[in-house]
LUMFISE-211255 format. One record per residue (C-alpha): residue in one letter; x, z, y; residue number from 0. Coordinates in steps of 0.5 Angstrom, whole numbers. Last residue first. Layout:
% residues N
('a'; (X; Z; Y); NUM)
...
//
This chain:
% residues 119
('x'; (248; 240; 201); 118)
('x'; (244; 241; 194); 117)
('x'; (240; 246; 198); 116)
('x'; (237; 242; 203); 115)
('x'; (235; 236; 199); 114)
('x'; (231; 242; 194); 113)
('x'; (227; 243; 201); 112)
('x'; (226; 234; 203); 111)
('x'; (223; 235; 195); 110)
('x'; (219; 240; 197); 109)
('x'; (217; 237; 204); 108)
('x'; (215; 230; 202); 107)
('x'; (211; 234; 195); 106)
('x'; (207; 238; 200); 105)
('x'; (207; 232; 205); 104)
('x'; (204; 228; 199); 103)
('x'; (199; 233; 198); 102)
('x'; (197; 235; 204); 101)
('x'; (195; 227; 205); 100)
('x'; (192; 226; 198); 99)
('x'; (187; 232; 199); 98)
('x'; (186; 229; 206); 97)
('x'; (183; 223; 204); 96)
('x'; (180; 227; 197); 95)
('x'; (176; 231; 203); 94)
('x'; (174; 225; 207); 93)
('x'; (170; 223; 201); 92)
('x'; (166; 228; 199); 91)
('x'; (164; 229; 207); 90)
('x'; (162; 221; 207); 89)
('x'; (158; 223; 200); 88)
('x'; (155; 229; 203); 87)
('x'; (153; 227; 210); 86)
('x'; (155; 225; 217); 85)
('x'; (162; 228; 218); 84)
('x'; (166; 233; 223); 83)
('x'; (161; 240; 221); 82)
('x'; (163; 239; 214); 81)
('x'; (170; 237; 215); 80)
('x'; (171; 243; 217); 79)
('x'; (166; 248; 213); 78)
('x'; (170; 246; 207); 77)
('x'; (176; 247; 210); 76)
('x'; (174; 254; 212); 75)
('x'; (173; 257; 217); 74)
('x'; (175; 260; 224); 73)
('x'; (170; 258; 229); 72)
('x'; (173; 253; 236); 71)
('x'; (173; 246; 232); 70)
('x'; (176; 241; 236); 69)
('x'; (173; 234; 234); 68)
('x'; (179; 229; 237); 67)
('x'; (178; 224; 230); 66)
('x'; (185; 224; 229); 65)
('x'; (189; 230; 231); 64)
('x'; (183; 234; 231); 63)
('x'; (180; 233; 224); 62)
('x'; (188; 234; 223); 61)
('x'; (189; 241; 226); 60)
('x'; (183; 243; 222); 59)
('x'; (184; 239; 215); 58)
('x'; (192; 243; 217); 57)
('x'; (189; 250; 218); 56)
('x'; (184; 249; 212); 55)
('x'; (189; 247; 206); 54)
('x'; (195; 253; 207); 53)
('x'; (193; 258; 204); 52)
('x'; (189; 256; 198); 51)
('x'; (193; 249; 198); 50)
('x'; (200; 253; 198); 49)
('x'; (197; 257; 193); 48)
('x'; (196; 253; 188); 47)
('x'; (202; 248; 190); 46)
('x'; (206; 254; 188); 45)
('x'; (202; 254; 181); 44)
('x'; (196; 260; 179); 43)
('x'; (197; 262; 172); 42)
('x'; (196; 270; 173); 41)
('x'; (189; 270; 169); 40)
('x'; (187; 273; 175); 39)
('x'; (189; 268; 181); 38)
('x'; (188; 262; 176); 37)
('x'; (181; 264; 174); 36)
('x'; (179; 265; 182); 35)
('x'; (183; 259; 184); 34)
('x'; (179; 255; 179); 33)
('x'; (172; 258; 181); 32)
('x'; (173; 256; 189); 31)
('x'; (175; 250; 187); 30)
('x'; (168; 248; 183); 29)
('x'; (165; 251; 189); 28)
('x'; (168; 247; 193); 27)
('x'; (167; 240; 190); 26)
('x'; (159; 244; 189); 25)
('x'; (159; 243; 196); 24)
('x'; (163; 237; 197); 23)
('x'; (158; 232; 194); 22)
('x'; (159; 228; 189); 21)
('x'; (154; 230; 184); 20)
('x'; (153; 235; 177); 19)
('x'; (160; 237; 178); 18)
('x'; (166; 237; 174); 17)
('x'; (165; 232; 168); 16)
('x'; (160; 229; 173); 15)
('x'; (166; 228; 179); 14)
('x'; (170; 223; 174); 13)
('x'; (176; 220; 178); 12)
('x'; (175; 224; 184); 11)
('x'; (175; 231; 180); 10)
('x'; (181; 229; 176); 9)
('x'; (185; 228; 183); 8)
('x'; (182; 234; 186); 7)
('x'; (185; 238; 178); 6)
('x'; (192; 235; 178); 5)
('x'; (192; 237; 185); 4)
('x'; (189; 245; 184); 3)
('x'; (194; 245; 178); 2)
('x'; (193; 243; 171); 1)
('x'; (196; 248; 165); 0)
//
């Protein structure tokens, strides 16, 4: 079974296999539906979980840490990145940069988790 990173890194690699166009609007759509499927047919992932819970808090905390942009609603991380880029491609583009991040200090803290418990 492919997990919700597998599926980011397939989506940047060929979006058309996934998405009519790069654009983040039909990348969230298409997320949203593979959450969906996975939550009902029982086969979702850690990482799936931790992406659906956690993904909008660290793109909001980031959008502010590095770009400065403060976003006072409670949204989404698609309606994060949206309101801090330009246009759809810039918005596309942003989103697979801080997928690749979460990702990395997901698997830099799994892997820190199974250090710990060894010791």
């Amino acid at each position: 079974m492919m997990d919700i990173e597998e599926l980011i890194c397939a989506i940047r690699t060929r979006p058309g296999m996934f998405v009519k166009d790069k654009r983040l609007d039909y990348i969230k759509y298409f997320i949203t539906g593979f959450h969906c499927q996975g939550s009902l047919s029982k086969t979702a992932t850690a990482m799936d979980y931790h992406f659906s819970e956690g993904f909008h808090v660290w793109v909001r905390v980031w959008i502010k840490s590095n770009l400065g942009i403060e976003i006072d609603e409670e949204g989404g991380w698609y309606e994060y990145i949206v309101a801090s880029t330009k246009n759809n491609e810039e918005a596309a583009d942003l989103f697979f940069q801080l997928a690749d991040e979460f990702f990395k200090e997901y698997h830099q803290l799994d892997g820190d988790a199974m250090k710990s418990e060894r010791t």
